[in-house]
C-alpha angles and dihedrals in degrees: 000000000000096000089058096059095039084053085054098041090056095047084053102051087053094055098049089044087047090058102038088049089055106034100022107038115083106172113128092215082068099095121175113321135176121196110225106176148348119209115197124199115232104261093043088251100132132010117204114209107206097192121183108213130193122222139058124318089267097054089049096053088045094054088043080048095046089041094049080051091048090047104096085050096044086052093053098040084052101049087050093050093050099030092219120168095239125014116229115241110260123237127178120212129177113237108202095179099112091048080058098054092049085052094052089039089055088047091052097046085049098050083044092055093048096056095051098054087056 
């Protein structure tokens, strides 16, 4: 039964940072950000925030930067909006994993356009 709170806390916890991101934050470092996933560790103890940015390698270490600085206000806004007894610790993490299907997709299409020109 566990798993599945855990499932529905994390689900949870996506959807509020999602929205303070979008609608709290005001730092002009914060650039576009989609929040992929949250993985969530069995006793609630830790949330991990995979989060997928546009824009060039600077801009994406200086969102990560402005987020780690937002991220005292971004714990405390999420435990008031769940009312959990204890808020899980925050970590940002870059997911990469839709640059790398662009990347795959380009290479399909590439390899596409090269067989039908034989």
């Amino acid at each position: 039964m566990a798993k599945f709170r855990v499932g529905r806390v994390g689900e949870q916890i996506k959807k509020e940072i999602s929205a303070l991101i979008q609608t709290e934050l005001k730092d002009p470092r914060i650039g576009f950000i989609t929040v992929t996933g949250v993985d969530v560790t069995g006793d609630l103890s830790l949330a991990r925030i995979y989060l997928s940015i546009l824009g060039s390698e600077e801009q994406k270490e200086a969102t990560l930067h402005a987020l780690g600085r937002a991220k005292g206000f971004l714990r405390t806004e999420l435990g008031r909006r769940m009312r959990l007894r204890h808020t899980p610790e925050i970590e940002f993490r870059f997911d990469s994993s839709i640059e790398y299907g662009s990347r795959i997709e380009s290479l399909l299409q590439e390899i596409n356009r090269g067989s039908r020109s034989e």
